[in-house]
C-alpha positions in Angstrom: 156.1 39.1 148.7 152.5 40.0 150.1 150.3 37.4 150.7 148.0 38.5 147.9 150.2 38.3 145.5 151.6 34.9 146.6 147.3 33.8 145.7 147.8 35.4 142.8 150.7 34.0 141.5 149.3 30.5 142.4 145.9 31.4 140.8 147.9 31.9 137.7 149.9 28.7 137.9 147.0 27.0 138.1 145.6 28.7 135.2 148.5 27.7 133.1 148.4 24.3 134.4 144.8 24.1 133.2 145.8 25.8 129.7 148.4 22.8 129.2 146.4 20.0 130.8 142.9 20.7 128.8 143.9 23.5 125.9 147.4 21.2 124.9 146.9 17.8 126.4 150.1 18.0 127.4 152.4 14.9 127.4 155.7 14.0 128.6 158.8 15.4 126.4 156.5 17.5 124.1 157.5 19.8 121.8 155.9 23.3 122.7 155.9 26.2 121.1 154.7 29.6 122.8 153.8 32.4 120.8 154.1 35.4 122.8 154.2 39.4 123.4 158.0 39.9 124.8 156.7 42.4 127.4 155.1 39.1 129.7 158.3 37.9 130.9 157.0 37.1 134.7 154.0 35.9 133.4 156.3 33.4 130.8 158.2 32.3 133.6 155.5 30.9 135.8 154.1 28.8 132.2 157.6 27.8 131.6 157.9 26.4 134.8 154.4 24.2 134.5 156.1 23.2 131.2 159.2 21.7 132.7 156.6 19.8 135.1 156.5 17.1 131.7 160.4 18.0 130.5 158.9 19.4 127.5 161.2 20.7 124.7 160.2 24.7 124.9 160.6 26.8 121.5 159.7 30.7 122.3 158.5 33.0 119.4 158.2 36.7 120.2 155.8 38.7 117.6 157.3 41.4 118.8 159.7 43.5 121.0 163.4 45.2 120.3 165.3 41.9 119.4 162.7 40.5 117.3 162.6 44.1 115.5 166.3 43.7 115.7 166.8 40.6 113.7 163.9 41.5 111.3 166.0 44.9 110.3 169.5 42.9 110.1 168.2 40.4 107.7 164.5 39.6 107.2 164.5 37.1 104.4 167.4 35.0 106.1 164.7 35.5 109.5 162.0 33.8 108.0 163.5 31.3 106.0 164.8 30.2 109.9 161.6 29.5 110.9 160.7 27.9 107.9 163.2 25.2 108.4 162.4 25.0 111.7 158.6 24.6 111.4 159.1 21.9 109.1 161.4 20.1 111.5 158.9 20.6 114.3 156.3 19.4 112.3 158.3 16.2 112.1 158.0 16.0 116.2 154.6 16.4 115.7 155.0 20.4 118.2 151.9 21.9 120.0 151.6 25.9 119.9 150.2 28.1 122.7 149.3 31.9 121.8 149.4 34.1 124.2 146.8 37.0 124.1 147.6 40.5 126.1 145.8 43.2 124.4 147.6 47.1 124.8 151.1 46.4 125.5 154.0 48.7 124.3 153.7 49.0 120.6 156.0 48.0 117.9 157.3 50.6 115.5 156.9 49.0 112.2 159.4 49.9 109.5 160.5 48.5 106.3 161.9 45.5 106.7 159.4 44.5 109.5 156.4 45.1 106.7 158.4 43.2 104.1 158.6 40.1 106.6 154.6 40.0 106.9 154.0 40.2 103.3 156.4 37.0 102.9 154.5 35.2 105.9 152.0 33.9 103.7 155.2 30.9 103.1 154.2 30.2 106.6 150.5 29.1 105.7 151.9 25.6 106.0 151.9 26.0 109.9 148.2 27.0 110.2 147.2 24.0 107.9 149.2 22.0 110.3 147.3 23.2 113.1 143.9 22.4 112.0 144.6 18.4 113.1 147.2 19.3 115.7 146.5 20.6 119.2 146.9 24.0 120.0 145.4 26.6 122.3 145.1 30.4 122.4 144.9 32.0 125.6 144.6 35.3 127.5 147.3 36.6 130.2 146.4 40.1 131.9 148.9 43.2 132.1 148.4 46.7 133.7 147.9 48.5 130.2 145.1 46.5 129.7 143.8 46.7 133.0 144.0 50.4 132.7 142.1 50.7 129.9 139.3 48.8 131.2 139.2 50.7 134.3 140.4 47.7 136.2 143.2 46.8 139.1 145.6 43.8 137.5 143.7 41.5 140.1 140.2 42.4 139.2 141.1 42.1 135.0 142.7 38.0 136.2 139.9 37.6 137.9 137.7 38.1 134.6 140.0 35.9 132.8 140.0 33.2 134.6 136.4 33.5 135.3 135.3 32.7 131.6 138.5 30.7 131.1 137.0 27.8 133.8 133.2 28.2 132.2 131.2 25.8 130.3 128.0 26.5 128.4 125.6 23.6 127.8 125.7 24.2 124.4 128.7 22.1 123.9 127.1 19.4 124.9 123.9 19.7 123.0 125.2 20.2 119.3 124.9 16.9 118.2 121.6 17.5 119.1 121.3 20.6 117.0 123.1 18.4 114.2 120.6 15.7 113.8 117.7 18.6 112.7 119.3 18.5 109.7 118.6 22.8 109.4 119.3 24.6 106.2 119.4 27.9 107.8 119.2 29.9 110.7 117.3 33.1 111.5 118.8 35.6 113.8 116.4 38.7 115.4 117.4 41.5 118.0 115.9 44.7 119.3 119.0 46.6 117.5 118.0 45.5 114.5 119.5 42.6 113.6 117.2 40.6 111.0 119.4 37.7 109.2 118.9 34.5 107.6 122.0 32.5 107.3 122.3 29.7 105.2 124.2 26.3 105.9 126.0 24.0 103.8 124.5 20.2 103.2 126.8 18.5 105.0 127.4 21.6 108.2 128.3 20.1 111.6 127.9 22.3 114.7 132.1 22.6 116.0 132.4 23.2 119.6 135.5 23.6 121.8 136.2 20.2 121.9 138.5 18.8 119.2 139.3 15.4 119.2 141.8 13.9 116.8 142.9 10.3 117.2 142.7 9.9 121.3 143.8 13.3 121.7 141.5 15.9 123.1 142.5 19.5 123.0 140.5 23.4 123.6 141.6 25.8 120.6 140.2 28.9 122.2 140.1 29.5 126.3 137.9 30.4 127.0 134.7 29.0 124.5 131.5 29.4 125.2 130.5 29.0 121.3 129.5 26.9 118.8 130.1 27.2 115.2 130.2 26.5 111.9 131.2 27.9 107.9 127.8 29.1 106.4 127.1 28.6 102.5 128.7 31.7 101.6 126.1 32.8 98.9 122.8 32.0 101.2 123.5 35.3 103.6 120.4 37.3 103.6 118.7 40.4 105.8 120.4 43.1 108.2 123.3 42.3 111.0 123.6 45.6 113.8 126.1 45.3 115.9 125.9 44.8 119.8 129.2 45.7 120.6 132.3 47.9 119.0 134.7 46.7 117.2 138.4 46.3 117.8 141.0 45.1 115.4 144.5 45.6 114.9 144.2 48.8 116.1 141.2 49.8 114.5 138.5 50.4 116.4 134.7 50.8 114.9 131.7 52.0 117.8 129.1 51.0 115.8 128.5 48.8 112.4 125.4 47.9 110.4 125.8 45.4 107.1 123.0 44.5 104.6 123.7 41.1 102.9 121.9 39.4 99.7 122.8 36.3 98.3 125.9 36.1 100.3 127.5 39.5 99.7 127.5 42.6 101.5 125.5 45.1 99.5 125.3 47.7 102.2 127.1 48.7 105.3 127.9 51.3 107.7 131.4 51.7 109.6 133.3 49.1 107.9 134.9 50.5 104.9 138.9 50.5 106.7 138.1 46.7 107.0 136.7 46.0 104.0 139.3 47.1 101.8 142.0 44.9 103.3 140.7 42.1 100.9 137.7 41.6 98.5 136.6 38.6 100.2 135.3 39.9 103.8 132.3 40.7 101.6 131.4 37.6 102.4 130.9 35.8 106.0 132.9 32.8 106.8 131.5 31.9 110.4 128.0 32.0 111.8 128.3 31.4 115.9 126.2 30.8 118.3 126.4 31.8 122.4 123.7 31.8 125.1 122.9 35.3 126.6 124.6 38.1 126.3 126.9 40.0 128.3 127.8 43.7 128.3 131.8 43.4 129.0 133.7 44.6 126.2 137.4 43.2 126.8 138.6 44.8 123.4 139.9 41.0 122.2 137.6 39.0 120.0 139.2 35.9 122.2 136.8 36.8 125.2 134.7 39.5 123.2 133.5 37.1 120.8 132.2 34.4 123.8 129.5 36.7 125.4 127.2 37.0 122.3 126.3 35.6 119.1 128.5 36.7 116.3 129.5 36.3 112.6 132.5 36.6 110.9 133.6 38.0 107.5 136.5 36.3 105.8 137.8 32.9 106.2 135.2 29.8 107.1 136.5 26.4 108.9 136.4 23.6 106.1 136.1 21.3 108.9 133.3 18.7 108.6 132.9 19.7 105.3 132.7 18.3 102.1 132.4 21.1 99.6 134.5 23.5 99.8 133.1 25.8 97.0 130.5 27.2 99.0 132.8 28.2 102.1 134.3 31.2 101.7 138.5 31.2 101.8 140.7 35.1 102.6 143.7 35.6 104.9 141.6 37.5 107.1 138.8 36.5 110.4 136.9 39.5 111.8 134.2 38.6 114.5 131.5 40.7 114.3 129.4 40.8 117.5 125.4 41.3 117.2 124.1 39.0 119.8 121.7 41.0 122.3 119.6 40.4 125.3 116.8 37.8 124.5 117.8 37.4 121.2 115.6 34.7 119.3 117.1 32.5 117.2 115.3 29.7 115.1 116.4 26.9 113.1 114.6 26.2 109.6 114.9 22.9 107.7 114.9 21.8 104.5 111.0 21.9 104.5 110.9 25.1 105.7 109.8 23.9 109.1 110.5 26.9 111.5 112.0 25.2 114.6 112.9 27.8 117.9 116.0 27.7 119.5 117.4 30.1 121.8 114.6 32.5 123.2 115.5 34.4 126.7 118.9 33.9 126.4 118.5 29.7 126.9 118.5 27.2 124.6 115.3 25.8 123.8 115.1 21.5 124.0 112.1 21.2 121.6 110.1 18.0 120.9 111.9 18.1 117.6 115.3 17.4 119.1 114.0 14.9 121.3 112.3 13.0 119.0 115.6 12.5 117.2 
């Protein structure tokens, strides 16, 4: 093996290492499952091997590949009630999930059966709602297709990874700042010509990448350079352009434009294939914010959605809050990225006090949050 593969290959190790130390908090005879792409097998043996570092008990799911497609055709009922039972038995041992990400891979020829199966997975929901006080992490490995398409060598596209994977943004550490103004909305304005007032909910809480449950401390997304929360789903007001295209299962979108009032979309431009999947992704279900604003376009909303501000339509976070009427609830998430170059962004209380945030890409410490 040449000696820059050998760096490389401990690059990634590392990587992983990091994915299970701070995405997991790993621990000693876990239960892990990995979610993955069955055309990553080197890449699942080098995690596999950090895994056996702690003896953890491994569970591998393929989403896809021959033998899953296999199994699915053979019997897809007797499939999924399977992992039914043995989600609820892993719930019991209290499992950690990571999801691996690799975007362009051979695809998977859908028939029958296999469409059947993920109309049934909804009996799975049980899993997600498990996750949302468990720890788990999503995660992005690199593979030539991908590289290709983004006019990169292998080395240069893990370089990019584990570039933002490693980064911190100082808005993590500032939110509970940002909490204590107690804002009502915020107000989002770009050169494109963005123009949107988005309302929060009474009891919103700025959610970062650092979720701590009990003593355990755990990254759902690597990398995160975010911070989030549900907005009041009827309080969505003014014009979002996008700053980036679109890609989503497959469908991709250059450019989008969407005119909210009171909430719902009453306008838009390039989104009618998305907006049919369900009635709901009228509505947003995410308002996030990121500093700067950077021009790669990754075609994966995990590192996509960290270089500029970004809404979502579909399903909000009920985290941190108490009324859950005025979140807005679908089975889908689409990120939609507007964020732009010296974007300004301003908080407004309940007063209607107009309090700057972000202005040349850099959050703004104002005398308002150091006074409280």
């Amino acid at each position: 093996m040449l000696e820059e593969d050998l760096i490389l290959k401990r690059k990634i190790s590392n990587y992983f290492s990091y994915v299970l130390r701070y995405g997991i908090d790993i621990k000693e005879n876990d239960y892990v499952e990995i979610l993955t792409t069955s055309y990553i097998d080197n890449y699942l043996d080098l995690l596999i091997k950090e895994l056996e570092k702690y003896n953890a008990n491994i569970i591998i799911t393929y989403t896809d590949g021959l033998e899953l497609e296999n199994i699915l055709n053979l019997d897809n009922n007797k499939y999924l009630n399977e992992k039914i039972e043995m989600y609820y038995d892993l719930i019991k041992k209290k499992f950690k999930r990571l999801t691996i990400v690799s975007p362009f891979l051979v695809p998977v020829t859908n028939s029958k059966n296999i469409e059947e199966y993920k109309r049934n997975s909804y009996k799975l929901m049980f899993v997600r709602e498990y996750f949302f006080n468990n720890p788990h992490t999503i995660f992005a490995v690199a593979n030539e297709n991908w590289a290709m398409k983004l006019g990169l060598k292998i080395e240069e596209l893990w370089d990019n990874i584990l570039n933002y994977a490693y980064k911190s943004s100082p808005l993590e550490y500032f939110k509970g700042e940002l909490d204590l103004l107690k804002l009502d909305k915020l107000y989002f304005e770009t050169s494109l010509g963005t123009k949107l007032y988005v309302g929060l909910t009474d009891d919103f809480e700025f959610i970062g990448n650092r979720w701590k449950i009990g003593d355990t401390t755990f990254l759902p997304n690597i990398p995160s350079l975010e911070i989030f929360t549900s907005p009041d789903k009827y309080r969505v007001d003014g014009i979002l352009v996008s700053s980036k295209p679109l890609y989503y299962n497959n469908i991709h979108i250059e450019k989008y434009k969407i005119e909210f009032k009171n909430g719902k979309i009453i306008y838009q431009e390039g989104l009618d294939e998305l907006l049919k999947l369900d009635p709901n992704l009228m509505y947003a279900g995410e308002i996030a914010l990121v500093l700067g604003y950077d021009p790669k376009l990754f075609y994966t909303i995990l590192l996509d959605e960290n270089l500029a501000c970004h809404l979502a339509l579909g399903n909000s976070y009920s985290k941190n809050i108490k009324d859950t009427s005025r979140i807005n609830k679908s089975k889908y998430h689409i990120d939609l990225v507007f964020g732009y170059t010296n974007m300004k962004v301003d908080g407004i209380d309940k007063e209607g006090k107009i309090i700057p945030l972000i202005r040349n890409d850099k959050l703004i410490l104002s005398d308002e949050i150091k006074e409280k």
